[in-house]
C-alpha positions as CSV (number, residue, x, y, z in Angstrom):
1,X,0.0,0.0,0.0
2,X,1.0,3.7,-0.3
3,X,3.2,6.1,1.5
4,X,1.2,9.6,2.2
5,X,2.1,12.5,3.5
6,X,-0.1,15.4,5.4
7,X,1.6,18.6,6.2
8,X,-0.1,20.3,8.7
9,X,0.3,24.0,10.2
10,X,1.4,24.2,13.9
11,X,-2.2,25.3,14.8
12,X,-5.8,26.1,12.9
13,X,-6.0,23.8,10.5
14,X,-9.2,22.1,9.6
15,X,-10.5,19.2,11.9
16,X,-12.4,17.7,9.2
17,X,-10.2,18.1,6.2
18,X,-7.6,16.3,7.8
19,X,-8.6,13.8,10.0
20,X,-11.7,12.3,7.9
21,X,-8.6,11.9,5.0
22,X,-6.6,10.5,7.8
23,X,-9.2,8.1,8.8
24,X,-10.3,7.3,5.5
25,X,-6.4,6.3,3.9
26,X,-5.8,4.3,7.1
27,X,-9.0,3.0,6.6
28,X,-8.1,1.7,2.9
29,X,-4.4,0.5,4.1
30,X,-2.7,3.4,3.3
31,X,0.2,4.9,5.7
32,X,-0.1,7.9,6.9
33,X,2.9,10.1,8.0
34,X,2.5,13.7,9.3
35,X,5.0,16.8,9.1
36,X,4.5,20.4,10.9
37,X,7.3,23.3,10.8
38,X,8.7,22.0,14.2
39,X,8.3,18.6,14.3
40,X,5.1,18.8,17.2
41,X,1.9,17.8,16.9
42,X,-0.2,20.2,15.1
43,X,-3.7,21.7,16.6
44,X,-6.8,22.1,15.1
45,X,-8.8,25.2,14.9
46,X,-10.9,24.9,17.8
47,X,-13.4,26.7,16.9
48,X,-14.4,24.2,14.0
49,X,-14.5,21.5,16.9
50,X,-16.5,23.1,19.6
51,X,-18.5,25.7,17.7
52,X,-17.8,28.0,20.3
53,X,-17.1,31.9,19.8
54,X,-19.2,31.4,16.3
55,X,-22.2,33.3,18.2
56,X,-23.3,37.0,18.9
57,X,-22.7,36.0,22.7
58,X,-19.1,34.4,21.4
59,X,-17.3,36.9,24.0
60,X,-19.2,36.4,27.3
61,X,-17.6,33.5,29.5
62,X,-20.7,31.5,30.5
63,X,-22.9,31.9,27.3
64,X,-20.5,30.6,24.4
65,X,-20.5,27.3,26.1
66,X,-24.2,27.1,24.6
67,X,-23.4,27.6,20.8
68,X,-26.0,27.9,18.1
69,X,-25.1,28.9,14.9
70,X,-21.7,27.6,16.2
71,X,-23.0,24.2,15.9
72,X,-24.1,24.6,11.9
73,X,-20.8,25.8,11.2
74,X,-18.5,23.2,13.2
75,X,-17.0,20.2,12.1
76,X,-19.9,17.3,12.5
77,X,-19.7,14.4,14.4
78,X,-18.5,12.3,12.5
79,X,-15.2,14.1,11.8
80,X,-14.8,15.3,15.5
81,X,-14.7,11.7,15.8
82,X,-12.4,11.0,13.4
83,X,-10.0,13.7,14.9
84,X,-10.4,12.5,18.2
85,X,-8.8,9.1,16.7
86,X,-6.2,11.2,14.7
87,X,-4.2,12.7,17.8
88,X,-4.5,9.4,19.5
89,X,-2.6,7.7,16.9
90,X,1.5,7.8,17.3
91,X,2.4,8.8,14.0
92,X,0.4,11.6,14.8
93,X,2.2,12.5,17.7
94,X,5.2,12.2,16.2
95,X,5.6,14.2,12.5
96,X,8.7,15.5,10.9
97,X,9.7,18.9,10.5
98,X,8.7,20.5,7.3
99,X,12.3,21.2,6.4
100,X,13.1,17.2,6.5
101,X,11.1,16.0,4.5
102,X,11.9,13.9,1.5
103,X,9.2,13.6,-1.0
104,X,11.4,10.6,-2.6
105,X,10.1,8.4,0.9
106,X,6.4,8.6,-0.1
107,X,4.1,7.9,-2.8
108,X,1.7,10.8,-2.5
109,X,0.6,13.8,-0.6
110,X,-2.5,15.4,0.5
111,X,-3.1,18.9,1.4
112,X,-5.9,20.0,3.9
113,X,-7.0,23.5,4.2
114,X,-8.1,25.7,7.2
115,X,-8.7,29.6,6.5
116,X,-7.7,31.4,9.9
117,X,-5.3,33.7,9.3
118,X,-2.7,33.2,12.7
119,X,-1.9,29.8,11.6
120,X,-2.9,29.4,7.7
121,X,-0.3,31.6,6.6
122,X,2.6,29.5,7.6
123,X,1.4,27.0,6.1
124,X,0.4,28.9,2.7
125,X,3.3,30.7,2.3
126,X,5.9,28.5,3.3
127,X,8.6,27.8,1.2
128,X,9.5,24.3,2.0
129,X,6.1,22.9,1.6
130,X,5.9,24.5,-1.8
131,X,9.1,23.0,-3.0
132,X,7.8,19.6,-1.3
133,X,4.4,20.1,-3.7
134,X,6.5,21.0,-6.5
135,X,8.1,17.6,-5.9
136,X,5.5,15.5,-6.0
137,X,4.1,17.1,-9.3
138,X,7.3,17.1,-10.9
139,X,7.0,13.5,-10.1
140,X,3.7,12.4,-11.5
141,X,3.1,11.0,-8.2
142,X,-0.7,11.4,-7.0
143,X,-1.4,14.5,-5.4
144,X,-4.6,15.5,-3.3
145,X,-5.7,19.1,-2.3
146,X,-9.1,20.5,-0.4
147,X,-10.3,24.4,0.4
148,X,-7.2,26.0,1.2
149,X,-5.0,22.9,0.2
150,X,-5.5,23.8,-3.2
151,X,-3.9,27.8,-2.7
152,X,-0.8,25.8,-1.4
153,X,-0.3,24.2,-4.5
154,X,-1.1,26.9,-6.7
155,X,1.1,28.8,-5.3
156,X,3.9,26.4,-5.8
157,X,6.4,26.8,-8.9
158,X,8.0,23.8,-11.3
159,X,11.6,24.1,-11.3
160,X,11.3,23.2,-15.2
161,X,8.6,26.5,-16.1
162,X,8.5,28.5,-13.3
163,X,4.9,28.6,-13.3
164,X,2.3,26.6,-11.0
165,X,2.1,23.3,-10.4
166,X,-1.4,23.5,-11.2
167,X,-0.6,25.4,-15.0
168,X,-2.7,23.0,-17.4
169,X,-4.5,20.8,-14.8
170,X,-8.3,21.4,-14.2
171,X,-9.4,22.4,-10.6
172,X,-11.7,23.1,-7.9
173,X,-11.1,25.0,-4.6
174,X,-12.9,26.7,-1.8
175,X,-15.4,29.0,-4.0
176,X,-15.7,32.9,-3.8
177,X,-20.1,31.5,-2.8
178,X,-18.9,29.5,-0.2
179,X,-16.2,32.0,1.2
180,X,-18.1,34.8,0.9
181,X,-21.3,33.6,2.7
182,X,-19.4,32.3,5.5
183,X,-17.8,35.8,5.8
184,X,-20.7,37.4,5.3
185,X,-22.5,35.3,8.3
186,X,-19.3,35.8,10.6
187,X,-19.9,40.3,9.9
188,X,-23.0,39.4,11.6
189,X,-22.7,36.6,14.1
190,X,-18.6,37.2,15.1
191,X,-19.2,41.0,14.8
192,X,-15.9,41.4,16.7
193,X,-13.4,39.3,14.3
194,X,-15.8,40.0,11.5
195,X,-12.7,38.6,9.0
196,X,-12.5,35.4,10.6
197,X,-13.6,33.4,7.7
198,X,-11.3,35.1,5.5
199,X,-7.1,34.3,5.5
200,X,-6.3,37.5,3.0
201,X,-8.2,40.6,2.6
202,X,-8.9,42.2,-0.4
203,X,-6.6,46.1,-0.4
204,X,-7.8,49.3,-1.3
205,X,-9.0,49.0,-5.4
206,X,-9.3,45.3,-5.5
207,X,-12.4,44.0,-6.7
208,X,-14.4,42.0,-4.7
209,X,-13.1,38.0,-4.1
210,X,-10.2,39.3,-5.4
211,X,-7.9,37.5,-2.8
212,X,-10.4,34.9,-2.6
213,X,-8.8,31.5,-2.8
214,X,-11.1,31.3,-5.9
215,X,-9.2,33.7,-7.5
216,X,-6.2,33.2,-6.6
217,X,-5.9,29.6,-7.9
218,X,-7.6,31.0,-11.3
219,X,-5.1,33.0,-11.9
220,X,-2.4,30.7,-11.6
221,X,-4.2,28.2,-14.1
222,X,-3.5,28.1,-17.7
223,X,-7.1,29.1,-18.5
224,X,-10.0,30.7,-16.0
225,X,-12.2,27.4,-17.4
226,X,-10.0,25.4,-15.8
227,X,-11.1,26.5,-12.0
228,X,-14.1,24.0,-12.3
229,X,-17.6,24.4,-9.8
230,X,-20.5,22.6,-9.8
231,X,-22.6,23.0,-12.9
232,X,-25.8,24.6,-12.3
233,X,-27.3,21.0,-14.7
234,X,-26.4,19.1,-12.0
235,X,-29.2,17.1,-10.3
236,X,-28.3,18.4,-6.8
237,X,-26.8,21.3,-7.6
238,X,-28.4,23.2,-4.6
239,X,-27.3,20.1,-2.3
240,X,-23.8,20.8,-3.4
241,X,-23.2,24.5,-3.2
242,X,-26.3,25.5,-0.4
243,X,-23.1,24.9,2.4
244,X,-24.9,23.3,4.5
245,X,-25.3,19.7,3.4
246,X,-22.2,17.6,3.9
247,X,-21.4,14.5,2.3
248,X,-20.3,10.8,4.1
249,X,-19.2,7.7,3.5
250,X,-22.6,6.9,2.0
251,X,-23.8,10.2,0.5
252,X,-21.6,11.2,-2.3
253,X,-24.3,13.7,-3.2
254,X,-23.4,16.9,-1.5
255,X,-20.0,16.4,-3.1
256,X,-18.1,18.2,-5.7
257,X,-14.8,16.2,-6.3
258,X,-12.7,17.3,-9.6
259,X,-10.1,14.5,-10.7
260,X,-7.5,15.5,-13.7
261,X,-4.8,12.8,-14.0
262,X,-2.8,12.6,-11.1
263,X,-4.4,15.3,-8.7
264,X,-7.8,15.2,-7.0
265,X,-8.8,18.3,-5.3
266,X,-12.1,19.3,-3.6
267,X,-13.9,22.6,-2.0
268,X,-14.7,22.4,2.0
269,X,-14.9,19.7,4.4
270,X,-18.6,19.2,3.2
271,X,-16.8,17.4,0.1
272,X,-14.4,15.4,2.5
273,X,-15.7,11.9,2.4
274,X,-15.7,11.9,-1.6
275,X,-12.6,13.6,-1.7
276,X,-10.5,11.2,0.5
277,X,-12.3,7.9,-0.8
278,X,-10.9,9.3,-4.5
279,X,-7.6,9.7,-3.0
280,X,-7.5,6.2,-1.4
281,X,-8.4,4.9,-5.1
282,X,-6.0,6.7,-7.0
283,X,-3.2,5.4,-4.5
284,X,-4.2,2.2,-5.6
């Protein structure tokens, strides 16, 4: 069976992303290593496990032990469980530094997302997990990418052209929809981190999205019509892109899953399931 890798930031990545993949690989025979920038066990956004601080009363001691909305938007049970088995597992607890990596020891990678800003951005904008990414691409092996994930590798550059990794391959990512009504939501419900849902901000004279991950990965591509969404023929189109369904290991149907030879990639955690069980066949 296959060798995988997950880099992880130190702290806020997503719950679900990672450990349904996790679960889902070991599940299918697969071995799973981890890697962090300092070689210690990574933490999860803890928000997107407890649901709390996702409500108007997020700031007051007793109250945001009694989430609402918090519970909508937080990792479901089925991937808290999932995590909870993740951390409890030793390779977990033991990962390799980012900078030690050899991409020649595994047989493919997979890229989870997370969008807080305090801990994303290490992760996005590190320089040793891009040339890691660029590895694997430059060698064919199979590649797997979800939400942020995908930003990750399209922001990573082939030695051989200097352009993305993801130049001439089709793709999906986090959409500007989903991004933005999360954001939107947060204005409201996290009135005091109203930008919590977002990792970059748009500057003065952007347009709107325009630091979206959205469009961001477009404009690495070789063609906008290669960032692929859910086509509004689609029989459950509105299951797919309302953001609130999620899929399981059963229910394929909220799920919007683009493969294009060797890389998979997906939008949110709601696509997990589909996502990883792709992943596990590919590896095969």
């Amino acid at each position: 069976m296959a060798r995988v890798l997950i880099p992880l930031p130190a702290r806020d990545f997503d719950p679900s992303e990672a450990a349904v993949s996790w679960q889902v690989l070991s599940n299918a025979g697969h071995t799973v290593s981890f890697t962090t920038p300092d070689g210690k066990p990574a933490a999860a956004d803890d928000m997107m496990l407890s649901g709390e601080g996702l409500d108007l009363w997020g700031t007051i001691p007793l109250l945001r032990k009694l989430p609402l909305i918090g519970l909508l938007m937080r990792a479901n049970r089925d991937a808290r469980n999932a995590y909870a088995a993740m951390i409890a597992d030793p390779g977990y607890s033991s990962p390799l530094r980012w900078d030690s990596v050899d991409a020649a020891a595994f047989d493919g990678l997979l890229l989870p997302g997370g969008h807080r800003a305090r801990g994303m951005r290490d992760y996005l904008e590190s320089a040793a997990l891009q040339r890691h990414v660029a590895d694997f691409f430059e060698a064919q092996k199979p590649v797997a990418a979800i939400c942020h994930g995908v930003l990750l590798a399209a922001r990573s550059r082939s030695a051989r052209t200097s352009r993305s990794v993801l130049y001439g391959y089709k793709t999906t990512a986090l959409t500007w929809a989903l991004e933005n009504s999360a954001w939107k939501l947060a204005r409201i419900t996290r009135f005091w981190d109203p930008d919590y849902y977002r990792t970059y901000l748009e500057q003065a004279g952007d347009p709107d999205g325009y630091m979206s991950v959205q469009q961001e990965v477009t404009r690495a591509l070789a063609s906008p019509t290669d960032f692929l969404d859910v086509p509004t023929c689609d029989p459950d189109y509105r299951r797919k892109t309302s953001g609130l369904p999620r899929d399981s290991m059963g229910d394929a149907r909220p799920a919007f899953v683009v493969q294009d030879r060797n890389y998979i990639s997906a939008r949110w955690p709601g696509d997990v399931h589909t996502f990883a069980k792709a992943f596990a066949g590919l590896l095969k």
